[in-house]
N, CA and C atoms as an extended XYZ file, in Angstrom:
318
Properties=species:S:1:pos:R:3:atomname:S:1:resname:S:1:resid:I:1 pbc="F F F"
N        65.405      114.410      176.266 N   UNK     1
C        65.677      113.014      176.479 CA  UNK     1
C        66.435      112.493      175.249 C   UNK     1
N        67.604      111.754      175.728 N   UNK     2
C        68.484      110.895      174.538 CA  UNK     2
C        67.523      110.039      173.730 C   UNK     2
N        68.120      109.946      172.193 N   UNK     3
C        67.331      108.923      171.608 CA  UNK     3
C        68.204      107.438      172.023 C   UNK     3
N        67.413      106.174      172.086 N   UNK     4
C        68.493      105.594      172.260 CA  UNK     4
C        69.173      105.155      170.765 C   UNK     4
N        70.356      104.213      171.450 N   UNK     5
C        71.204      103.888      170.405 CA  UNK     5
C        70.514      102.632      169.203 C   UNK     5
N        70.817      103.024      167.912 N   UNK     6
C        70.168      101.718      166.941 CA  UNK     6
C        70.942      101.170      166.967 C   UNK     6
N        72.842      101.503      167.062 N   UNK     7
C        73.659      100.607      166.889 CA  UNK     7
C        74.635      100.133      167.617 C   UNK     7
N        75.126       99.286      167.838 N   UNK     8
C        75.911       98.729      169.420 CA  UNK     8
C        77.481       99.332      169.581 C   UNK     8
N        77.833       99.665      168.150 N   UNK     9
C        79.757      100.770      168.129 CA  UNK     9
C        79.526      101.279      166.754 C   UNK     9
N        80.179      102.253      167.248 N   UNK    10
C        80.494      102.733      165.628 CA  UNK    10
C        80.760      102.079      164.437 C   UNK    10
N        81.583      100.997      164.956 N   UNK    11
C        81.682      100.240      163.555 CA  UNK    11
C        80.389       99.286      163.249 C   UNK    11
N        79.515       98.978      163.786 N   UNK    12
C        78.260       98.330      163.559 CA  UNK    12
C        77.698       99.692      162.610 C   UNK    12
N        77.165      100.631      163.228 N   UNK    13
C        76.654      101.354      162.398 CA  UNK    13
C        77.299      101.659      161.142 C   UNK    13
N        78.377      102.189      161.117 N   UNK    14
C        79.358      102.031      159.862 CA  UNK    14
C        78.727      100.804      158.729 C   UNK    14
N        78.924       99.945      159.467 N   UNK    15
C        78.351       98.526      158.398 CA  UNK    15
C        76.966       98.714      157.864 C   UNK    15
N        76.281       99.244      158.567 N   UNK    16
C        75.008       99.371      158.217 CA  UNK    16
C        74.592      100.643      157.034 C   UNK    16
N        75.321      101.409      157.118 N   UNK    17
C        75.328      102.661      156.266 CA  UNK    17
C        76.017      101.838      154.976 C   UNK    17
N        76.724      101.261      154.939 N   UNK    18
C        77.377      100.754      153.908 CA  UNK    18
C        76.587       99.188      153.113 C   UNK    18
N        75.907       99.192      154.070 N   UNK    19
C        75.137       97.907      153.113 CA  UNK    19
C        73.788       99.080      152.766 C   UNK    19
N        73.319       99.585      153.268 N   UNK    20
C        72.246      100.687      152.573 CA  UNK    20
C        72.956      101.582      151.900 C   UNK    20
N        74.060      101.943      151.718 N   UNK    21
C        74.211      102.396      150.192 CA  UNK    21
C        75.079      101.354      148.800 C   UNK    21
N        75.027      100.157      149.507 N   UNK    22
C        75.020       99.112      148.400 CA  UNK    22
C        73.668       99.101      148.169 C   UNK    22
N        72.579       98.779      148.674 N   UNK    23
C        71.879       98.508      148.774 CA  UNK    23
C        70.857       99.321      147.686 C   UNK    23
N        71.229      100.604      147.830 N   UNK    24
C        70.918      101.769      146.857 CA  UNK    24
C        71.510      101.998      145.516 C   UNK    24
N        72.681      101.792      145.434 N   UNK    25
C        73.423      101.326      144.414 CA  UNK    25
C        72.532      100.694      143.338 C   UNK    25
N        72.524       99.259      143.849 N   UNK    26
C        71.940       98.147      143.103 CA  UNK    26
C        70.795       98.581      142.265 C   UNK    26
N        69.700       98.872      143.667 N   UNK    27
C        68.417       99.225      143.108 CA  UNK    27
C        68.249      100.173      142.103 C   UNK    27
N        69.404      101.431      142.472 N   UNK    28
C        69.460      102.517      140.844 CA  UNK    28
C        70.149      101.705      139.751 C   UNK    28
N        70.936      100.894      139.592 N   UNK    29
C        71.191       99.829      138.623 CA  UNK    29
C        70.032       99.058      138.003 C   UNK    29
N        69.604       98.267      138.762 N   UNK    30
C        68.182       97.790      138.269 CA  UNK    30
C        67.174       98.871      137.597 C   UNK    30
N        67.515       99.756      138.216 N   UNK    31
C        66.088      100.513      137.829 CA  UNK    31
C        66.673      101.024      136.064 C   UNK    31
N        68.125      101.088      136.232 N   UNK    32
C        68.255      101.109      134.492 CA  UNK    32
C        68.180      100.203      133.875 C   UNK    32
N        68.235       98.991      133.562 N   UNK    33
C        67.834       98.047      133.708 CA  UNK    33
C        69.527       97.142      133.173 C   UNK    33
N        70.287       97.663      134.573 N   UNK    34
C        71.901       97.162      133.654 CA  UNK    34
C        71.958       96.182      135.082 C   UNK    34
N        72.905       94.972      134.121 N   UNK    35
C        73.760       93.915      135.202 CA  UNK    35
C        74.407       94.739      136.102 C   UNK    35
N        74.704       94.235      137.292 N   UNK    36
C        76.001       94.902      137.791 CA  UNK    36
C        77.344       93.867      137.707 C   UNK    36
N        78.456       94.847      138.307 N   UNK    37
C        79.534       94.644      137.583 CA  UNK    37
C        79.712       93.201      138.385 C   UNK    37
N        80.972       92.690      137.702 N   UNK    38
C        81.571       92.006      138.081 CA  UNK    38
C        82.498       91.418      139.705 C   UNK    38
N        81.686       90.678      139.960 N   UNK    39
C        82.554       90.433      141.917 CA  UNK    39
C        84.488       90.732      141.314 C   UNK    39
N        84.748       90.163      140.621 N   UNK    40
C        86.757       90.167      140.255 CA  UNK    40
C        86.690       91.527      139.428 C   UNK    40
N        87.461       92.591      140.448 N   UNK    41
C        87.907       93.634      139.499 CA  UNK    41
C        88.432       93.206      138.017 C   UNK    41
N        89.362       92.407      137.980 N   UNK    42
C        90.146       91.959      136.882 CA  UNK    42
C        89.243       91.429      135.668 C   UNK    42
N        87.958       91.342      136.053 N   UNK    43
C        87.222       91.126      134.749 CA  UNK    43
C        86.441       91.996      134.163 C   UNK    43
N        86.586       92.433      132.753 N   UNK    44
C        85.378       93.079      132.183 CA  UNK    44
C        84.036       93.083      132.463 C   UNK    44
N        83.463       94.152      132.471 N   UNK    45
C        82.007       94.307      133.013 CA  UNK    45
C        81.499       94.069      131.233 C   UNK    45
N        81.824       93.477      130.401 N   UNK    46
C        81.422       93.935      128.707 CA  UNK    46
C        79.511       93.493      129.305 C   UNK    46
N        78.785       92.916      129.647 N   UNK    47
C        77.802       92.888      128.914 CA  UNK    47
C        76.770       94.079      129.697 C   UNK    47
N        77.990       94.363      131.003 N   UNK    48
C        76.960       95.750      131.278 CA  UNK    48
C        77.347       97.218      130.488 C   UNK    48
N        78.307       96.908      129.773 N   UNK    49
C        79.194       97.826      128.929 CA  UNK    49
C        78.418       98.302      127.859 C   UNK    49
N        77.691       96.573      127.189 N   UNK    50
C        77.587       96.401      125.642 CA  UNK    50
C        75.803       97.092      126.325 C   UNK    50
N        75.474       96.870      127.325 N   UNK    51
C        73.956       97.713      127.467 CA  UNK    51
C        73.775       99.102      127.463 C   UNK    51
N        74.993       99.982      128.274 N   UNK    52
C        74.872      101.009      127.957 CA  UNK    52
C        75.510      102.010      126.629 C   UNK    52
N        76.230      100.988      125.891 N   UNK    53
C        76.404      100.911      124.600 CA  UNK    53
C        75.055      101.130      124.083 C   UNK    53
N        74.245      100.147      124.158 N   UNK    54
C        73.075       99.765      123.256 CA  UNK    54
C        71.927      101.083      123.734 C   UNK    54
N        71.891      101.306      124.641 N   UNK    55
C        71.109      102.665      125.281 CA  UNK    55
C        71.308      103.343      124.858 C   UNK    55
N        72.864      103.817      124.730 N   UNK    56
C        73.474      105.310      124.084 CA  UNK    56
C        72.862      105.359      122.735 C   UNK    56
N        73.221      103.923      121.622 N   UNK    57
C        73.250      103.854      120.555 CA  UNK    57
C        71.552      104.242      119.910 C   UNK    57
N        70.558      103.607      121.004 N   UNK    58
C        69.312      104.359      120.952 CA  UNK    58
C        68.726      105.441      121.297 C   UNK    58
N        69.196      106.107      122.255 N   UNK    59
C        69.152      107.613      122.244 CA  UNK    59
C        69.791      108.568      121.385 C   UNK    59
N        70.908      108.068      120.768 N   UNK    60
C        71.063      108.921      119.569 CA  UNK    60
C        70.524      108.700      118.119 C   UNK    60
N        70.285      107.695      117.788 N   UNK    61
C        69.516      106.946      117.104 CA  UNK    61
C        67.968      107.916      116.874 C   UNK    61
N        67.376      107.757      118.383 N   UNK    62
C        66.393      108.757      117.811 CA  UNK    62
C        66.420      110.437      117.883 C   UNK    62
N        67.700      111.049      118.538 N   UNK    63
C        67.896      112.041      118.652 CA  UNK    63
C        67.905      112.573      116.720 C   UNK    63
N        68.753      111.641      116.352 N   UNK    64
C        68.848      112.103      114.565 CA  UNK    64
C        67.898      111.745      113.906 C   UNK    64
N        66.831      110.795      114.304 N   UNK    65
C        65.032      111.013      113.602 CA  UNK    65
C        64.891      111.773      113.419 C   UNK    65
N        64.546      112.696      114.609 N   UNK    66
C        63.923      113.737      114.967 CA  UNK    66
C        64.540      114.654      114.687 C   UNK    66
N        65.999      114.595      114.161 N   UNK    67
C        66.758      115.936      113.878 CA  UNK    67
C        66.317      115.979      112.184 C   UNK    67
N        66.766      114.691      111.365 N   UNK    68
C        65.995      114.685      110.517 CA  UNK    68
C        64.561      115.349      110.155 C   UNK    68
N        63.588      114.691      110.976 N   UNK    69
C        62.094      114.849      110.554 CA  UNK    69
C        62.307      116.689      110.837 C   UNK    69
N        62.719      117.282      111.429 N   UNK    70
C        62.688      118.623      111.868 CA  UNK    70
C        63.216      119.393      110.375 C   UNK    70
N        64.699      118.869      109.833 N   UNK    71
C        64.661      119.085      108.641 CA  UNK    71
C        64.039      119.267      107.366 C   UNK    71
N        62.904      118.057      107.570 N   UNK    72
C        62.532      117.474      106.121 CA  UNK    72
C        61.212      118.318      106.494 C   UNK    72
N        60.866      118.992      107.562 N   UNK    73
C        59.537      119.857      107.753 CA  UNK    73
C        59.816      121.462      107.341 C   UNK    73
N        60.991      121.725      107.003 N   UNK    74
C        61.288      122.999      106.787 CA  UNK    74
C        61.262      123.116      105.728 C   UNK    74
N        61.184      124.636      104.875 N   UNK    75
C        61.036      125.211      103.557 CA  UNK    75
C        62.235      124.645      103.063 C   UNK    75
N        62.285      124.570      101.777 N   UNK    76
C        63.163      124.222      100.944 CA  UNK    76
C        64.090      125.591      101.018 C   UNK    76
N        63.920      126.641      101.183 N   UNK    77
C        64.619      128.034      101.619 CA  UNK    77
C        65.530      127.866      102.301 C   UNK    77
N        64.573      127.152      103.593 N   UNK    78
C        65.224      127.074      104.983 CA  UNK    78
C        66.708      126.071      104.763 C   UNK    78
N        66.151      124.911      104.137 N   UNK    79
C        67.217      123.817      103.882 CA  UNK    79
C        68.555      124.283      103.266 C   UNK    79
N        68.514      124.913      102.295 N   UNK    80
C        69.423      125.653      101.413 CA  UNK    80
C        70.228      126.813      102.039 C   UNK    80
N        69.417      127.186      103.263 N   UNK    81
C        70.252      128.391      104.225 CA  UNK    81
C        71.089      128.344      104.780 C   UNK    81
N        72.041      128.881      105.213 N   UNK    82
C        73.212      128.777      106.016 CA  UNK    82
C        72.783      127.628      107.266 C   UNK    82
N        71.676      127.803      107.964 N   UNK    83
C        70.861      127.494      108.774 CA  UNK    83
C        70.818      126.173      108.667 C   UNK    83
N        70.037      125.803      107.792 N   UNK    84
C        69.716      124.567      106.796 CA  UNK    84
C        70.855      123.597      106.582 C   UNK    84
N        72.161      124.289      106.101 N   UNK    85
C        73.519      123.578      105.871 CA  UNK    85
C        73.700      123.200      107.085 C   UNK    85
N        73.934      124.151      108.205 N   UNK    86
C        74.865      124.020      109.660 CA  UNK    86
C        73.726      122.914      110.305 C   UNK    86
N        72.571      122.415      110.300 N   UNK    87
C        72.139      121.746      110.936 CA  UNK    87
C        72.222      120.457      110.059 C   UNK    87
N        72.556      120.429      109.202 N   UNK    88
C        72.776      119.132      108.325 CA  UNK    88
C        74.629      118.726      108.627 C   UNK    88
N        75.322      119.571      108.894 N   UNK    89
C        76.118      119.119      109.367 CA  UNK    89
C        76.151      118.276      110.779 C   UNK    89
N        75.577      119.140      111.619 N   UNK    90
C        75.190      118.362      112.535 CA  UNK    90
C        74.679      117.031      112.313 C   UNK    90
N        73.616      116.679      111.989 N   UNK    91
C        72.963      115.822      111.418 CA  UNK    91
C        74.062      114.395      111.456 C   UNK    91
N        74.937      115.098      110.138 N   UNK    92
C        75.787      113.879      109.766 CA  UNK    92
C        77.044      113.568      110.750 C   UNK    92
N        77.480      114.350      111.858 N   UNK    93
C        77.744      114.564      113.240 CA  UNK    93
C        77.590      113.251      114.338 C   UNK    93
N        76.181      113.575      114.235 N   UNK    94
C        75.151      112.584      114.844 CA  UNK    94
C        75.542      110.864      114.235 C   UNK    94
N        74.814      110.817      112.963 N   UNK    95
C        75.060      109.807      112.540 CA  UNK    95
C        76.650      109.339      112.545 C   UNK    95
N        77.608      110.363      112.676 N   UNK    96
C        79.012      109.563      112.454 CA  UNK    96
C        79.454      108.610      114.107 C   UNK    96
N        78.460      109.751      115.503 N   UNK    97
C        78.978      108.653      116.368 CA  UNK    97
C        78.182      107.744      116.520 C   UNK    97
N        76.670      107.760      116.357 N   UNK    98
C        75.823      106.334      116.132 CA  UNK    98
C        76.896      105.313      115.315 C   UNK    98
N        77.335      105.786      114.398 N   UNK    99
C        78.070      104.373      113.810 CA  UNK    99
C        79.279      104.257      114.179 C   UNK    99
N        80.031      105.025      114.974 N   UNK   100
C        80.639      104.653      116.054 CA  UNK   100
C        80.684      103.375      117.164 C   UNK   100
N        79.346      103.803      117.755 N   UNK   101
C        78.757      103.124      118.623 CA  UNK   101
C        78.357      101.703      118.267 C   UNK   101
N        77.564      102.068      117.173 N   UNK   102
C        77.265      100.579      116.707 CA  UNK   102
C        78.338       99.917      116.641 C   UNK   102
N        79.435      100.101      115.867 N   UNK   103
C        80.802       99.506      115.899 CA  UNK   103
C        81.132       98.254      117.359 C   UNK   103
N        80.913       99.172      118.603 N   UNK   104
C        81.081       98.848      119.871 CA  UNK   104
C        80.265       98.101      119.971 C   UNK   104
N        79.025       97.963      119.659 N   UNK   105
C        78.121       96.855      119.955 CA  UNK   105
C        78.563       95.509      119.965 C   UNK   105
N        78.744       94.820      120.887 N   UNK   106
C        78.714       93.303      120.289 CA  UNK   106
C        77.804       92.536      120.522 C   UNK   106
């Protein structure tokens, strides 16, 4: 037995698929907790820009804590090792695009 129809033409249903994946859209927006964009293409989205700015800028932020604290827990051997150097480069890596970023912040 046919199921019946939910929608009256194709293009009804069409519409409907398309407001449930706006609809989905949004809600994964919210759930990051960013504005959405702007109704006029022609305008900057900056303050949903300057949020995932500010997100980035805190995930790396604590990515180099912790790259730090990982450092400052190792032998003084370790620090001085090839090992020791190449992850301190990194390190300062890290910190060069955090202050990057911050830059972008407004």
């Amino acid at each position: 037995m046919p199921q019946p129809k939910k929608h009256a033409s194709p293009a009804a249903r069409q519409a409907a698929f398309r407001a449930r994946h706006e609809q989905a859209r949004l809600l994964a927006l919210a759930a990051k907790g960013l504005p959405s964009l702007p109704q006029v293409a022609s305008m900057p989205g900056w303050p949903r820009w300057n949020a995932t700015f500010r997100m980035a800028h805190d995930l790396i932020d604590s990515a180099v804590n912790e790259m730090q604290d990982y450092y400052d827990e190792r032998s003084e051997a370790w620090q001085e090792s090839e090992r020791g150097e190449e992850h301190q480069e990194r390190v300062a890596s890290a910190e060069a695009v955090l202050e990057a970023l911050g830059e972008l912040i407004a």
